[in-house]
C-alpha positions as CSV (number, residue, x, y, z in Angstrom):
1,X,8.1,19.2,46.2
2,X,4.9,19.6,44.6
3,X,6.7,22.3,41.9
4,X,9.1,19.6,41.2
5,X,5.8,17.0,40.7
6,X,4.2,19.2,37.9
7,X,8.0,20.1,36.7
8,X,8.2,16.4,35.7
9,X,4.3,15.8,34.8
10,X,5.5,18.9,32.2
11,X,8.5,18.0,31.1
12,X,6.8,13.9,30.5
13,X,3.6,16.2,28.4
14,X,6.2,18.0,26.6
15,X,8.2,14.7,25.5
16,X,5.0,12.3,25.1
17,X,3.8,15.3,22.2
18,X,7.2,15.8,20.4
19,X,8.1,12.2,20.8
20,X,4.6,11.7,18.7
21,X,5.4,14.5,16.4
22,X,8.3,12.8,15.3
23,X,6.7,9.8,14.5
24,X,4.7,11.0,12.0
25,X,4.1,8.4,8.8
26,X,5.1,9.4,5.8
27,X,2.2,7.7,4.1
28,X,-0.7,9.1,6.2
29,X,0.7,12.2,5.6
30,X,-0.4,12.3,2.4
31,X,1.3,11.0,-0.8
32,X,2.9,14.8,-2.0
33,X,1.7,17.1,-5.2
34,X,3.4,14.2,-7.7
35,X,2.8,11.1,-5.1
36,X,0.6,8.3,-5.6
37,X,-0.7,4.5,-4.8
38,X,-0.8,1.7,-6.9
39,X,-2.3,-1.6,-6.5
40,X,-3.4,-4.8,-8.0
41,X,-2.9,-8.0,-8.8
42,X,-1.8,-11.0,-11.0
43,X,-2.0,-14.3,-12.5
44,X,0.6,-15.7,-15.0
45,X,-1.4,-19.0,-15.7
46,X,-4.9,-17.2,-16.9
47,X,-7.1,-16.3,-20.1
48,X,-9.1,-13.6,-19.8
49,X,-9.5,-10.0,-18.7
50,X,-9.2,-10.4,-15.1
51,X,-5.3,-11.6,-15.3
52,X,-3.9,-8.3,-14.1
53,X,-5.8,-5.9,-12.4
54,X,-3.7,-3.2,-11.2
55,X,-5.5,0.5,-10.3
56,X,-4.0,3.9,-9.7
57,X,-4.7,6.2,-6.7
58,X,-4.0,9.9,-6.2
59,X,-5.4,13.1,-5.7
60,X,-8.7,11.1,-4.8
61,X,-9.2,9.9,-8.2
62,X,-8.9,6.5,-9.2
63,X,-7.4,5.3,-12.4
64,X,-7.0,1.3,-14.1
65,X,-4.1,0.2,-16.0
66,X,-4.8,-0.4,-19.7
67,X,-1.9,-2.0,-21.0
68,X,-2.3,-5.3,-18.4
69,X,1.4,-6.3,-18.0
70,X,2.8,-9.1,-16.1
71,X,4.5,-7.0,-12.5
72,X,8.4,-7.8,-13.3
73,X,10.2,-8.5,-9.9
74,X,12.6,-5.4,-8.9
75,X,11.0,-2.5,-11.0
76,X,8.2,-0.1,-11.0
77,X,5.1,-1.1,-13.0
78,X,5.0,1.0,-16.1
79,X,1.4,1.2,-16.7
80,X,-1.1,3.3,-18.9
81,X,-3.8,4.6,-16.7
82,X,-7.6,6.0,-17.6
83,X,-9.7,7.5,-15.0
84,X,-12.4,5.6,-13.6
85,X,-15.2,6.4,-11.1
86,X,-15.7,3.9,-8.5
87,X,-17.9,4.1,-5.7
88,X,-15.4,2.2,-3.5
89,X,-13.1,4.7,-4.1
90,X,-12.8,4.8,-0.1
91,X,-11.6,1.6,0.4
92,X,-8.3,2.3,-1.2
93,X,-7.9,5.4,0.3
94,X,-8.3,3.6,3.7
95,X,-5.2,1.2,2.4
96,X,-3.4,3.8,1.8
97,X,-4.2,5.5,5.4
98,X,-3.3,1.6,7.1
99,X,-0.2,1.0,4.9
100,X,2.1,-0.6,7.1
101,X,5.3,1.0,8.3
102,X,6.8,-1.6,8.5
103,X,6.9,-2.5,5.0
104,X,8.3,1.1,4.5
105,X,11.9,-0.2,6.6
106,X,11.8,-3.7,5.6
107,X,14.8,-4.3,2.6
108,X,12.5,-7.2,1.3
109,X,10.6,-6.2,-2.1
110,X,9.3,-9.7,-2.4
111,X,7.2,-11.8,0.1
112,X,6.8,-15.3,-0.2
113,X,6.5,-16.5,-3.9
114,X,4.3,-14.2,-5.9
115,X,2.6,-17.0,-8.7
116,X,5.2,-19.4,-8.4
117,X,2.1,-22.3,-8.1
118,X,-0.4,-20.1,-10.3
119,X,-1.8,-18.7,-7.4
120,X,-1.5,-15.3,-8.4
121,X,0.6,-12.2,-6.6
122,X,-0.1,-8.6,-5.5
123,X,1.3,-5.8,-7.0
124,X,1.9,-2.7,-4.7
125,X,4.0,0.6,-5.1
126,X,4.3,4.3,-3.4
127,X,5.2,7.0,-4.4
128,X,5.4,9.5,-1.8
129,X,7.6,12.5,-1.0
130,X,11.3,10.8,-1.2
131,X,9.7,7.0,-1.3
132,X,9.4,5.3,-4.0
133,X,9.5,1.3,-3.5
134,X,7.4,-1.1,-5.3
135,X,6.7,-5.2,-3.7
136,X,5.4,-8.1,-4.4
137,X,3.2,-10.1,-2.2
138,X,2.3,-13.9,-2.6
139,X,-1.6,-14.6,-2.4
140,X,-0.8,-17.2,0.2
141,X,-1.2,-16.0,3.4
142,X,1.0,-18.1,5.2
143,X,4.1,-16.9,3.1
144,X,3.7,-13.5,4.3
145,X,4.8,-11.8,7.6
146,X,2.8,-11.2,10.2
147,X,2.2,-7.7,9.7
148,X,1.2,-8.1,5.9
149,X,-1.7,-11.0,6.2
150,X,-4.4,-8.2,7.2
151,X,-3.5,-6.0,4.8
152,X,-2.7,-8.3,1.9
153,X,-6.8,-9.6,2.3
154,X,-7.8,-5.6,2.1
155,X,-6.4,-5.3,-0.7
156,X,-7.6,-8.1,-2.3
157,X,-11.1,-7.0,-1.0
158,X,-10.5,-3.4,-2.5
159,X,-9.9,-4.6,-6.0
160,X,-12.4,-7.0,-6.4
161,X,-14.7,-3.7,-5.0
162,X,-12.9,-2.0,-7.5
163,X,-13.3,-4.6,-10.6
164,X,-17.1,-4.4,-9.7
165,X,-17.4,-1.1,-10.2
């Protein structure tokens, strides 16, 4: 009887650590030799510099758009990027390290109504490995799921840290 207990306390070890294994996400993984994270956001109604802020992450380094071009719904930004040095740099790593899973199985690539009142939207996009998916995320928080409303605030929190560089 008492083999049989630590049979089964084994055999539950072995499962708990391959089961976790497994589950390994893509993003915290790292983003892969070509991968890479890119975030900012937008206001359609707006004069000035600060319309569209969109930044570049990989490899540790942190790069800003230059051409400032309205995010079009369904496609992948085409930006220009030029290295910056930000010493906030972490804060977008740590998005990176929280992205949400969730967003990675969700088919939606819009949330809510990115800048349909001129109140802006959030650009995001990741390249990673055999992802590459890009969304937009309305500023209002309500519009979002549940699992987005944190995470849409960091963001908006990292760029601002970002902008103020």
């Amino acid at each position: 009887m008492k083999g049989q207990f630590w049979s089964w306390c084994l055999l539950l070890l072995l499962a708990l650590t391959s089961a976790n294994s497994c589950d390994k996400d893509p993003v915290v993984a790292g983003l892969g030799e070509e991968g890479y994270f890119v975030l900012g956001n937008f206001y359609g109604l707006c004069a000035g510099d600060d319309c569209i802020r969109i930044f570049k992450f990989n490899d540790d380094q942190l790069y800003a758009d230059t051409k400032k071009v309205y995010p079009n719904l369904g496609s992948i930004y085409n930006g220009s990027y030029k290295k910056i040095s930000n010493p906030h740099i972490d804060s977008i790593g740590h998005l990176l390290s929280g992205f949400p899973k969730e967003l990675l199985s969700d088919t939606n690539d819009v949330f809510g109504c990115p800048d349909c009142v001129d109140q802006g939207g959030i650009y995001l996009e990741l390249k990673s490995n055999d992802i590459h998916r890009s969304w937009l995320l309305d500023n209002v928080n309500s519009a979002l799921p549940e699992y987005l409303r944190d995470y849409a605030h960091q963001i908006q929190r990292a760029i601002d840290l970002s902008r103020n560089r």
